[in-house]
C-alpha positions in Angstrom: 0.0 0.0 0.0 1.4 3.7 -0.9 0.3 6.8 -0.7 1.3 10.8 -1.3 0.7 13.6 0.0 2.2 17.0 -1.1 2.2 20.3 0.1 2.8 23.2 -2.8 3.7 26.9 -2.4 5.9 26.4 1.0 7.3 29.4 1.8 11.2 29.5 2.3 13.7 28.2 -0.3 14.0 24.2 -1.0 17.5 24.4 -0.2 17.1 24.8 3.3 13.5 22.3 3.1 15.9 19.9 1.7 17.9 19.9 4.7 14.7 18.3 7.2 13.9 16.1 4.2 17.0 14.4 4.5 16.8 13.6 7.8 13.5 11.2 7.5 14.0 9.7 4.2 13.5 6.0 4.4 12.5 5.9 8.3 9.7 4.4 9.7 6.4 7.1 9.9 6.6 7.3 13.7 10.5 7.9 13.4 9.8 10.6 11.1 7.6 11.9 13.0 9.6 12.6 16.4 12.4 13.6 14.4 10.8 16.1 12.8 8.8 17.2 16.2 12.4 17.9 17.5 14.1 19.9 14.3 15.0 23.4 14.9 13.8 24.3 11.6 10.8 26.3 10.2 10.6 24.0 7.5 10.0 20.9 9.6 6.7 21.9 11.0 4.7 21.9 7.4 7.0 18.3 6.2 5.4 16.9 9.1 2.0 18.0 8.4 2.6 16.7 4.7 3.3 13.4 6.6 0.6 13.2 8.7 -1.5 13.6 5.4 0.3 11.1 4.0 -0.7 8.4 6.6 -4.1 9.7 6.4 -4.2 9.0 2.7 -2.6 5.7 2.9 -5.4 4.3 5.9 -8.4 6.1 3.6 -7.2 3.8 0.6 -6.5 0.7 2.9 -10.1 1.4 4.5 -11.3 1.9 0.7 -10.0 -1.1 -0.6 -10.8 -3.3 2.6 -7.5 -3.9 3.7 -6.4 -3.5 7.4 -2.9 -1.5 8.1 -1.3 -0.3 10.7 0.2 3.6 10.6 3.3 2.5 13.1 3.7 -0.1 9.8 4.3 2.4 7.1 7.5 3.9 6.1 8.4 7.2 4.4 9.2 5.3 1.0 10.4 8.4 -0.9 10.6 12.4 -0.6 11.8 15.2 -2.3 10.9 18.7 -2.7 11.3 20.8 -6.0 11.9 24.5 -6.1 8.5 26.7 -6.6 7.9 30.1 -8.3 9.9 33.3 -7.4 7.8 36.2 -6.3 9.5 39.3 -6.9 8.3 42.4 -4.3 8.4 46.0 -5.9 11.1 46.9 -3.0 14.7 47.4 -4.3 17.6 46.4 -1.8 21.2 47.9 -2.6 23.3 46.7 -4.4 27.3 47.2 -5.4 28.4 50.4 -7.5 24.9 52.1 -7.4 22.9 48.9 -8.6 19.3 48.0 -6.8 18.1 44.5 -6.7 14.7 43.4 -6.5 13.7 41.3 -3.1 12.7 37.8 -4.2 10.1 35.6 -1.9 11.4 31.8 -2.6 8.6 28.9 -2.8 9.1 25.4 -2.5 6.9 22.2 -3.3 7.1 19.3 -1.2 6.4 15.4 -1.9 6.0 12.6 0.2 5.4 9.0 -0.6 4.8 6.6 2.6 4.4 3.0 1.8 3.6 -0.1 3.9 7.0 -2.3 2.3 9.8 -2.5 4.1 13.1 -0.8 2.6 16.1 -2.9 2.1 17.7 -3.5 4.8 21.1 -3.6 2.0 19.9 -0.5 0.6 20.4 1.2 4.3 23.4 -0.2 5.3 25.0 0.8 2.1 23.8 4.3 2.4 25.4 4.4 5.9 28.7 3.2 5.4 29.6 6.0 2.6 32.3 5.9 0.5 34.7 3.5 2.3 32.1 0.7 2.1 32.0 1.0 -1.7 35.9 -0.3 -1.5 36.4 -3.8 -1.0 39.6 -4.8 0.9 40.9 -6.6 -1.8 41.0 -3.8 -4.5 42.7 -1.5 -1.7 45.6 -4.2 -1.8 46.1 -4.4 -5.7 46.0 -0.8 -5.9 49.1 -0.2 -2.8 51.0 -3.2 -4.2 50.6 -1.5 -7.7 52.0 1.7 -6.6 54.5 0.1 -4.7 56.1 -1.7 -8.2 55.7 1.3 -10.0 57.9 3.4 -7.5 60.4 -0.2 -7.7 61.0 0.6 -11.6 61.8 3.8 -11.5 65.8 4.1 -11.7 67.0 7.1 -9.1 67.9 10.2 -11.1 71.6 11.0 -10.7 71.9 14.9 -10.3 74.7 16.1 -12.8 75.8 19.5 -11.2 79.4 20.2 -10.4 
């Protein structure tokens, strides 16, 4: 079972929306939820409404389709949130060397896809570990001994100064 809520014409800029949405991606609903409830950020109080209407829509289609489900069950499957319009205001701020720049009001849009299938538990772990994970311990060998026989082969250079 999935469902998706969205919320469009957020006020502040995605950049810093992105910031909370990062934080709950792939967690379980009720995760989500306290980590949002604790998030110093003005953006996090509208992502968790968006998520609270997310469960909402996923227990109306359950209910719809006759199929019990659990909200502590569901997990935020997917989010994002795209950049909205730009409203320009008719004030002028300062700019360098004489210049005036209008003030622009940045929107955001935000998505949120919950769904009752667990993620990977692979798909996680991978994320976690970062870049070091990727390496396996064998390539991290070839790649030393390679450099070592490649420093080997070159001859010293003699310095002909006198």
């Amino acid at each position: 079972m999935e469902a998706i809520a969205k919320t469009k014409y957020l006020k502040g800029s995605p950049r810093k929306a992105r910031l909370v949405i990062d934080l709950i991606r792939g967690r379980n609903v009720s995760q989500a939820l306290a980590i949002l409830k604790f998030t110093d950020k003005r953006a996090a109080d509208p992502i968790e409404k968006c998520v609270r209407s997310a469960i909402a829509n996923a227990t109306f289609l359950a209910e719809k389709q006759n199929i019990a489900i659990d909200p502590d069950d569901l997990f935020v499957k997917s989010c994002f949130v795209d950049m909205g319009p730009h409203k320009n205001r008719r004030r002028m701020r300062p700019a360098p060397q004489g210049r005036a720049y209008r003030e622009q009001r940045h929107y955001c849009h935000i998505t949120i896809l919950v769904s009752s299938d667990k993620p990977a538990e692979k798909e996680i772990k991978e994320s976690k570990k970062g870049k070091e994970g990727d390496k396996s311990s064998g390539e991290k060998e070839v790649k030393v001994s390679a450099k070592k026989s490649a420093a080997k082969s070159e001859a010293p250079k003699k310095n002909n100064r006198s």
